[in-house]
VOROZA-852192 format. One record per residue (C-alpha): residue in one letter; z, x, y. Coordinates in steps of 0.02 Angstrom, whole numbers, m for minus. Each point is the difference from the previous one (the first is absolute). Example, Ala and Ser with C-alpha at 12.3 -4.5 7.8 and 13.67 -1.06 7.14 Angstrom:
! residues 2
VOVO a 390 615 m225
VOVO s m33 69 172
! end
This chain:
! residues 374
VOVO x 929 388 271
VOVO x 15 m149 81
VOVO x m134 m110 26
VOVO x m1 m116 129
VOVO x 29 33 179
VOVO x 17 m86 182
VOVO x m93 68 136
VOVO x 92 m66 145
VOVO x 15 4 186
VOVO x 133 m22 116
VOVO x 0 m27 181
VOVO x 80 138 121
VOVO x 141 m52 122
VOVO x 65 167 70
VOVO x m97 146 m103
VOVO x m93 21 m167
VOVO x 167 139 m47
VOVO x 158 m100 15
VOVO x m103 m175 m107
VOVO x m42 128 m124
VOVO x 202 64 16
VOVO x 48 m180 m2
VOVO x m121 m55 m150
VOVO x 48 164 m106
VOVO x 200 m40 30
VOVO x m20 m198 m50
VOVO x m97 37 m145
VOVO x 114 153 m59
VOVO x 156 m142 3
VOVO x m80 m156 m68
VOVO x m137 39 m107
VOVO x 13 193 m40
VOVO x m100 0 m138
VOVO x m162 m47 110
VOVO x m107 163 28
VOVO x m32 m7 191
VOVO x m138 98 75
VOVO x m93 28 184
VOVO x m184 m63 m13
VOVO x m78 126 120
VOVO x m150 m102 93
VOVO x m89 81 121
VOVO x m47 m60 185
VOVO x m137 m82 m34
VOVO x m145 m65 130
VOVO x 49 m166 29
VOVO x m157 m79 80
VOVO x 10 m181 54
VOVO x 120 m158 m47
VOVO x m175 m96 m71
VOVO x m39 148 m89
VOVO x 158 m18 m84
VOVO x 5 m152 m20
VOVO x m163 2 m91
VOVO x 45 147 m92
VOVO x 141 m94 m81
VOVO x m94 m125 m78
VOVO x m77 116 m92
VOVO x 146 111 m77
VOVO x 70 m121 m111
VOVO x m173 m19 m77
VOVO x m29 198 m17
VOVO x 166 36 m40
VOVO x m23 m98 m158
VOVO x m164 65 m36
VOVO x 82 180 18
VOVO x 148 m18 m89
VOVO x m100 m94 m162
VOVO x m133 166 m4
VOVO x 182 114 m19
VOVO x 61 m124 m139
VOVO x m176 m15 m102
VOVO x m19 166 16
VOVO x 194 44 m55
VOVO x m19 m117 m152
VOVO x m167 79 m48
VOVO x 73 189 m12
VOVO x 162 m97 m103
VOVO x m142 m68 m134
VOVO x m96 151 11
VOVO x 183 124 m28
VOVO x 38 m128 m158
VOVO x m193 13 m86
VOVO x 22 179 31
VOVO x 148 29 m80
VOVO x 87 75 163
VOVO x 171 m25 68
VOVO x 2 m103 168
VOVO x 11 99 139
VOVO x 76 m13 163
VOVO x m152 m30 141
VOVO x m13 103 138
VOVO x m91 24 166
VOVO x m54 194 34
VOVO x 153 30 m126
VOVO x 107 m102 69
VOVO x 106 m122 m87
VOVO x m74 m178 75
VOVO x 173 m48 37
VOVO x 30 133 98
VOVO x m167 18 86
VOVO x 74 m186 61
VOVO x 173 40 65
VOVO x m63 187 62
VOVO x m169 m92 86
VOVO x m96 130 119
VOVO x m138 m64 97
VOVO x m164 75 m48
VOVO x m65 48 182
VOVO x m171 97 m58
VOVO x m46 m173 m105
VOVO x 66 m115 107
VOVO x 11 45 194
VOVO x 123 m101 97
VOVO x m120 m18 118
VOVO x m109 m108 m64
VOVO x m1 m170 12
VOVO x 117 m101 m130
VOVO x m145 m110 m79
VOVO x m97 161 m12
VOVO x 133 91 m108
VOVO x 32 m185 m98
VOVO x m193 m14 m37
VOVO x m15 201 m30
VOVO x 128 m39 m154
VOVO x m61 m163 m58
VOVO x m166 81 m11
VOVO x 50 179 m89
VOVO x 116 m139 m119
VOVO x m158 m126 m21
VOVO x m119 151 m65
VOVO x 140 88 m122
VOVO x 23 m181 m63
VOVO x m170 m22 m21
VOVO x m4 152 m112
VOVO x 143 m51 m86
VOVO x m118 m125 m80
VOVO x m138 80 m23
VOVO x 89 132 m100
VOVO x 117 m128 m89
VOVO x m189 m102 m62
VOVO x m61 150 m53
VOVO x 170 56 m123
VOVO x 6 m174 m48
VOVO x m189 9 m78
VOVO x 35 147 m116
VOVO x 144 m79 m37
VOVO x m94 m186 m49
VOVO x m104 105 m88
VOVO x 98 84 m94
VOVO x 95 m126 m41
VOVO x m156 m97 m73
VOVO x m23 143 m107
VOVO x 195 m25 m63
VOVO x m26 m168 m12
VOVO x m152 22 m121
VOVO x 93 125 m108
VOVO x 160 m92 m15
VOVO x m41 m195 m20
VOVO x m15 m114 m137
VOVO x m153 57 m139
VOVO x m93 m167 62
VOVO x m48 96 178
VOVO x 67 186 m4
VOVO x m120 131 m3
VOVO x m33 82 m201
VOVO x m74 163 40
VOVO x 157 103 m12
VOVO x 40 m118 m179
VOVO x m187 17 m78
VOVO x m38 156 m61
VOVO x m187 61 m47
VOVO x 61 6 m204
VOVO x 30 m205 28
VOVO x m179 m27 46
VOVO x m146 m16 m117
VOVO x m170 m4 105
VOVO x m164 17 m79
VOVO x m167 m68 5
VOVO x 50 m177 m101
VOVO x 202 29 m11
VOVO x 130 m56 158
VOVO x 186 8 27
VOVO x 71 m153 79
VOVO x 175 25 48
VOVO x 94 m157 m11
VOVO x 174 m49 90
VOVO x 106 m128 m133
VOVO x 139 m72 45
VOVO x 157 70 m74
VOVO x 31 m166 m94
VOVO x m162 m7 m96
VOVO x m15 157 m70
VOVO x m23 m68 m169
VOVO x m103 m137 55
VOVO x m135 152 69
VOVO x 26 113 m158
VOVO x m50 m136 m100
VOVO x m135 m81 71
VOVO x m91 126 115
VOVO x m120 63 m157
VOVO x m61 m178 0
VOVO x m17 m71 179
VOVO x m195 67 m37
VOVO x m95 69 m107
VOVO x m58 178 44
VOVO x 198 73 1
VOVO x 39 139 m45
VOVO x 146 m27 m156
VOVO x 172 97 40
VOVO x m60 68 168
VOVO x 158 m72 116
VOVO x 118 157 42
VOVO x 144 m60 89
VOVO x m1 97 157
VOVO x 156 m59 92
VOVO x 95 m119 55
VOVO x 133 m62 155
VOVO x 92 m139 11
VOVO x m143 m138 m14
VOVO x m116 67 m73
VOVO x m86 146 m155
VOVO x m171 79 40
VOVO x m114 1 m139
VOVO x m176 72 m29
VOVO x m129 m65 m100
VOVO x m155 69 m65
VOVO x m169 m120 m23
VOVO x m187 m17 26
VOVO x m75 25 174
VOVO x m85 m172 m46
VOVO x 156 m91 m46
VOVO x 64 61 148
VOVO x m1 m179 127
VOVO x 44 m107 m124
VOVO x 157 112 m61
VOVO x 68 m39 188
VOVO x m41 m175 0
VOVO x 103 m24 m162
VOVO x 150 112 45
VOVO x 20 m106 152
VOVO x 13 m160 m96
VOVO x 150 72 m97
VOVO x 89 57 146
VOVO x m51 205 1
VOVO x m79 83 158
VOVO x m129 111 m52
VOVO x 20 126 165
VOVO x m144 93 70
VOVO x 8 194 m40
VOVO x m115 134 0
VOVO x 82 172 m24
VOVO x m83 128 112
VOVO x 65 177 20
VOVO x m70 31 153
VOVO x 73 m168 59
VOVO x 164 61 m56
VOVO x m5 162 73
VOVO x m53 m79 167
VOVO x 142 m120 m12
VOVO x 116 140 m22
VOVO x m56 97 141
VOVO x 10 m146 111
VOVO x 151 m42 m51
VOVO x 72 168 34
VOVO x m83 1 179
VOVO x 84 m135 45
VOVO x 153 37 m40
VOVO x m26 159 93
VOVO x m62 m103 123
VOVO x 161 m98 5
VOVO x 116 162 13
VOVO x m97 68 133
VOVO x m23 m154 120
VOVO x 215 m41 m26
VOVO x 35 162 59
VOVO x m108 29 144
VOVO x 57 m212 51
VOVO x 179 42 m5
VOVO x m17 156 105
VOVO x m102 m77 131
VOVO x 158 m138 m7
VOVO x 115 139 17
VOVO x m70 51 139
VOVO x m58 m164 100
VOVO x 154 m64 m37
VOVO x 64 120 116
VOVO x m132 m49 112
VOVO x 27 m180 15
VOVO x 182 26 13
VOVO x 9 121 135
VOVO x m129 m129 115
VOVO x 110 m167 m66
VOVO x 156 122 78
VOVO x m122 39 187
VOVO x m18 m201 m22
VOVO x 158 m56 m43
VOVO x 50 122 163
VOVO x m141 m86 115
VOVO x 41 m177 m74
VOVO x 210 49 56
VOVO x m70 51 184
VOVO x m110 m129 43
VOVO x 127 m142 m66
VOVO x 158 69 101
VOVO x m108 12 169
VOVO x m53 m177 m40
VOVO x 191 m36 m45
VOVO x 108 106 123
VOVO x m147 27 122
VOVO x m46 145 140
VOVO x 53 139 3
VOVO x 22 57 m162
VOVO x 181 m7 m41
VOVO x 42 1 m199
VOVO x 87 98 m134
VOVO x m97 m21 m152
VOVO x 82 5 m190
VOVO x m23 22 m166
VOVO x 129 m67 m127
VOVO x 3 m37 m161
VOVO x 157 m146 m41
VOVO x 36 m51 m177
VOVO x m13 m196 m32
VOVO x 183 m13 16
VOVO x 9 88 154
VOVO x m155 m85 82
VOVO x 93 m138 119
VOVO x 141 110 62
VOVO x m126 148 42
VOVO x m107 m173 90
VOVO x 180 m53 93
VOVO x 18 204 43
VOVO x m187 11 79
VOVO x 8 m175 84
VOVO x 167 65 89
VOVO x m76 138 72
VOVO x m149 m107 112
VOVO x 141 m65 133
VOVO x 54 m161 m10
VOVO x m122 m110 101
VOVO x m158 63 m102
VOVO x 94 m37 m164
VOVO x 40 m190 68
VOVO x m153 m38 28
VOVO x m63 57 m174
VOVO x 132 m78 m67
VOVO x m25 m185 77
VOVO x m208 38 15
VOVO x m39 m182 m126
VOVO x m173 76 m37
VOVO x 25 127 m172
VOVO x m203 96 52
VOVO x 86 94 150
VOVO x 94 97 m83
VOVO x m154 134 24
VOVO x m172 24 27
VOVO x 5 68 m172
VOVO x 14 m142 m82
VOVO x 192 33 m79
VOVO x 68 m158 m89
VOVO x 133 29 92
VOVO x 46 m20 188
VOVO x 113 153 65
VOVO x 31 61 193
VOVO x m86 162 m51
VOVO x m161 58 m77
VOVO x 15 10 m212
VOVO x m122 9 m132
VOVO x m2 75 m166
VOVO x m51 145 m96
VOVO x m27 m20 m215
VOVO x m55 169 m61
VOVO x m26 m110 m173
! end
């Protein structure tokens, strides 16, 4: 599928039929690998030359707003397809391939009536765009959170000894709790094992002798329990922090546990539940946004040639799709076809920003811009 796409007007000498003849025959013998196809625009109310002109300030600016809601919203379904485990698909609009919902374009009448006025049909789309962007983020914030949290959660159960969480490492057998007896569990580091075994009886009194189990270890660090007077309790920490061991802070609770579980599964639920719902509603206003960024790409062609070619309107209106090798021939074939004066005066025009209303780099005796579906 190709990908990128000029949308591309060209002014009418004799009749739209025999430039469409002409264009079809020039590209056929000098660039026949460039798909060629008619972009049908409807007449469309015209209105006043200040309305136009003040309508063209603004398409550049909506245009990009537009066409940046289609690509956040393509690149979100793409993440959402790879965490999901499914194979990209190919986007449509209504079923529709978006490729060829661009080069088989149909004006919408019953959403957009030709009648209306141009900035009404330009702010209609910005607006229907604006709120499905909005949305976009609100549903994107709220994915994200289960996600933060869950990944908190991972975080705890999968770091170093020094900060991860011990509840699913502790079991109830490792704890001795009574009315003058306490477990501490202790976190050594890996290198002074001995140093731990050997002194931890001593570092106070009230300890109770060969009560360390080694409960596990990771790359840093071994977990160890020890079992001492409720009393002795303070002072056990103080001294286990001058040798270099953290004595962590753990109280085994079942309840806790099961709680943690729970939540734990909730959220994951949680998680499964809000990706798929997020990257249907992309699925779908994808298709949205792309079918009104086609209605403006058609309004943004319109207004641009009347402000280019002027009144009546007189245009044949393209779609083609030229590979980067092909690009300046298929520019020399359209610039051929505009009759010589207009083309001289593009040509030898000093100042670059005429070359449309648009805002193209580049100047050209016709109306271009471009399409990226990516």
């Amino acid at each position: 599928m190709a990908t990128r796409y000029w949308i591309v007007s060209l002014p009418v000498q004799s009749s739209p039929t025999s430039l469409w003849s002409r264009l079809q025959e020039s590209i056929s013998k000098n660039s026949f690998d460039t798909p060629l196809y008619r972009f049908n625009i409807p007449n469309l109310r015209v209105g006043t030359l200040d309305s136009l002109l003040a309508l063209s300030d603004d398409l550049l600016k909506s245009n990009s707003f537009i066409e940046g809601c289609s690509h956040k919203i393509r690149r979100q379904i793409e993440d959402l397809e790879k965490a999901s485990g499914i194979l990209a698909s190919s986007l449509t609009v209504d079923g529709v391939p978006v490729d060829s919902y661009l080069t088989k374009f149909v004006w919408d009448e019953a959403k957009y009536p030709t009648m209306s006025p141009l900035k009404e049909i330009v702010d209609g789309i910005h607006v229907q765009v604006a709120k499905i962007d909005d949305d976009l983020k609100v549903r994107i914030a709220e994915y994200n959170n289960v996600r933060s949290q869950l990944n908190a959660i991972n975080r705890k159960q999968t770091g170093s000894l020094a900060v991860r969480d011990l509840s699913n490492l502790v079991k109830p057998e490792d704890i001795v709790t009574s009315e003058h007896l306490v477990t501490l569990i202790a976190v050594v580091p890996k290198y002074s094992q001995k140093d731990w075994l050997s002194c931890y009886e001593t570092l106070t009194t009230y300890v109770v002798p060969r009560s360390s189990k080694n409960l596990h270890e990771d790359n840093e660090y071994a977990l160890y329990t020890v079992t001492l007077f409720n009393r002795d309790a303070d002072n056990f920490r103080i001294k286990a922090r001058e040798r270099g061991f953290q004595i962590r802070d753990f109280e085994y609770n079942s309840e806790t546990q099961e709680s943690r579980k729970q939540e734990l599964e909730k959220l994951m639920q949680d998680q499964e539940s809000l990706k798929s719902a997020l990257l249907q509603w992309c699925y779908t206003s994808y298709g949205e946004v792309f079918t009104s960024w086609m209605h403006f790409c058609a309004v943004r062609l319109f207004a641009e040639s009347i402000l280019r070619y002027g009144l009546p309107p007189s245009f044949l209106s393209v779609v083609l799709s030229p590979s980067v090798k092909s690009e300046k021939k298929v520019r020399t074939i359209l610039e051929s076809l505009c009759g010589s004066s207009n083309s001289t005066f593009w040509k030898t025009e000093d100042d670059g920003s005429m070359g449309g209303f648009g805002g193209e780099a580049d100047a050209h005796p016709y109306v271009s811009f471009t399409i990226n579906l990516i």
